[in-house]
VOFI-182414 format. One line per field, with one value per residue: residue number from 1; residue in one letter; x, y, z of N, C-alpha, C in turn. Coordinates in steps of 0.02 Angstrom, whole numbers, padded with zeros to 5 digits. Each point is the difference from the previous one (the first is absolute). Last residue first. Layout:
<nodes>
k c(NUM,...)
r c(A,...)
nx c(X,...)
ny c(Y,...)
nz c(Z,...)
cax c(X,...)
cay c(Y,...)
caz c(Z,...)
cx c(X,...)
cy c(Y,...)
cz c(Z,...)
</nodes>
This chain:
<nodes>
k c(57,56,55,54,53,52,51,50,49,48,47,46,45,44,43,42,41,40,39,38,37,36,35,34,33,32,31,30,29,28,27,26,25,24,23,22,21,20,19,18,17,16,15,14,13,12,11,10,9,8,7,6,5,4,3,2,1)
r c(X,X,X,X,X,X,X,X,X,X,X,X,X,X,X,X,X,X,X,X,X,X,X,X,X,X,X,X,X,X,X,X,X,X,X,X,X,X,X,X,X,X,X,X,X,X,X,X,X,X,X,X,X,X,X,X,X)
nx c(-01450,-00312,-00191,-00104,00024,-00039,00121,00123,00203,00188,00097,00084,-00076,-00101,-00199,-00219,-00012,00181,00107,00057,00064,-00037,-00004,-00061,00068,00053,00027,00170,00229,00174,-00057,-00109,-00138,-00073,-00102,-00061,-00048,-00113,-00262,-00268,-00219,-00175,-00003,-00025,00144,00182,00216,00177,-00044,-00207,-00189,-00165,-00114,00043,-00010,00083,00145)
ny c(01843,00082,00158,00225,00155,-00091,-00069,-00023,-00131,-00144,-00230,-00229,-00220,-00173,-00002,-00009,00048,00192,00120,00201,00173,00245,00264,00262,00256,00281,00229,00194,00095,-00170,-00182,-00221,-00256,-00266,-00264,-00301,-00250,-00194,00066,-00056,00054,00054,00154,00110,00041,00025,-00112,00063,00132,-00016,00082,-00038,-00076,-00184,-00186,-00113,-00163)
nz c(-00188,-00069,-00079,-00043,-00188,-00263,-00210,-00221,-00157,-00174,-00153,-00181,-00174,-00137,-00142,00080,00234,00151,00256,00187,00228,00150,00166,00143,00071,00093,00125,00010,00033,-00076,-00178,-00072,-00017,00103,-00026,-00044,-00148,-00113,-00074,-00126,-00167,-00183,-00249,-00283,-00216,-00164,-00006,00096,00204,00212,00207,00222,00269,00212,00229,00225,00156)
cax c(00079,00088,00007,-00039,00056,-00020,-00053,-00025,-00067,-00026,-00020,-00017,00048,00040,00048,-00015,-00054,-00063,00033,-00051,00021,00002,-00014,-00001,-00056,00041,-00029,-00059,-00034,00000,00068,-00003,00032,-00006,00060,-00016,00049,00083,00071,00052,00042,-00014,-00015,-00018,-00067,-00041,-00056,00051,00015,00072,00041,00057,-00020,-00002,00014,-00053,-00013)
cay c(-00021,-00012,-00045,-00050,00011,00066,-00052,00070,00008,00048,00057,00044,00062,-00047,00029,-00016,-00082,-00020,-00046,-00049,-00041,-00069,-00020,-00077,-00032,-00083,-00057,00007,00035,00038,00054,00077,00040,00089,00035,00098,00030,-00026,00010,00015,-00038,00009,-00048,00024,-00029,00047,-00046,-00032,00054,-00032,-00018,00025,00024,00074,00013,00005,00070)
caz c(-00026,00077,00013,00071,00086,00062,00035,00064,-00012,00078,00030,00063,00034,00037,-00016,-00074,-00025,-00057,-00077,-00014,-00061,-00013,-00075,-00003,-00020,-00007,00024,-00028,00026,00078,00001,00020,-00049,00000,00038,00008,00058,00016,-00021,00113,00032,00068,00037,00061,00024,-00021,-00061,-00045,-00061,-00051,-00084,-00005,-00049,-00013,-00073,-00017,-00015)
cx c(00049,00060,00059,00033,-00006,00042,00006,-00051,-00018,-00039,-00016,00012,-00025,00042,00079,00047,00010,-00030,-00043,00037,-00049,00017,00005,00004,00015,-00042,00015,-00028,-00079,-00035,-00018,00058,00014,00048,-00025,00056,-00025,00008,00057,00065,00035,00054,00007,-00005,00008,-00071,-00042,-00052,00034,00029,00070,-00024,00048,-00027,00002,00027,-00063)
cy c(-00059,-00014,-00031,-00061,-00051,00013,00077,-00028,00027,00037,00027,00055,00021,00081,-00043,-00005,-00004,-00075,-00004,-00038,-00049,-00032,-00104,-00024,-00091,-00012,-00081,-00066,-00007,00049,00018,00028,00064,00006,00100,00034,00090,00023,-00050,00004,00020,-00059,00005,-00070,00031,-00006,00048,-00048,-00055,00042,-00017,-00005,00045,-00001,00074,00039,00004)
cz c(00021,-00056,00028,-00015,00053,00045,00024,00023,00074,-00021,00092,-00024,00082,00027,00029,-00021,-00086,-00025,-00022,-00077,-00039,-00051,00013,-00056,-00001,-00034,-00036,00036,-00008,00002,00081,-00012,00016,-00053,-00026,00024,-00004,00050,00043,-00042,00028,00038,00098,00043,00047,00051,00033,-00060,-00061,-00031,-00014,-00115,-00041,-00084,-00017,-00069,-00044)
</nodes>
């Protein structure tokens, strides 16, 4: 999977790394949005975090 440009929330950085796992997000009537699991290089935590649309699932 290709890298995504994302903020940490857990050490405050702007980093550039391949989420775990994507996956849609929609209630039924609204369009959705793409979110990703990503693990902090600093932190060792996971977080989620709003990848583009364009990117595969």
């Amino acid at each position: 999977m290709p890298k995504v440009k994302v903020r940490d929330p857990t050490s405050g950085q702007e980093l550039e790394i391949e989420p775990i796992k994507v996956w849609k997000l929609a209630p039924k009537p609204r369009k959705g949005v793409k979110i990703g699991l990503f693990k902090s290089p600093i932190t060792g935590k996971y977080f989620r975090a709003k990848v583009p649309e364009d990117y595969p699932v």
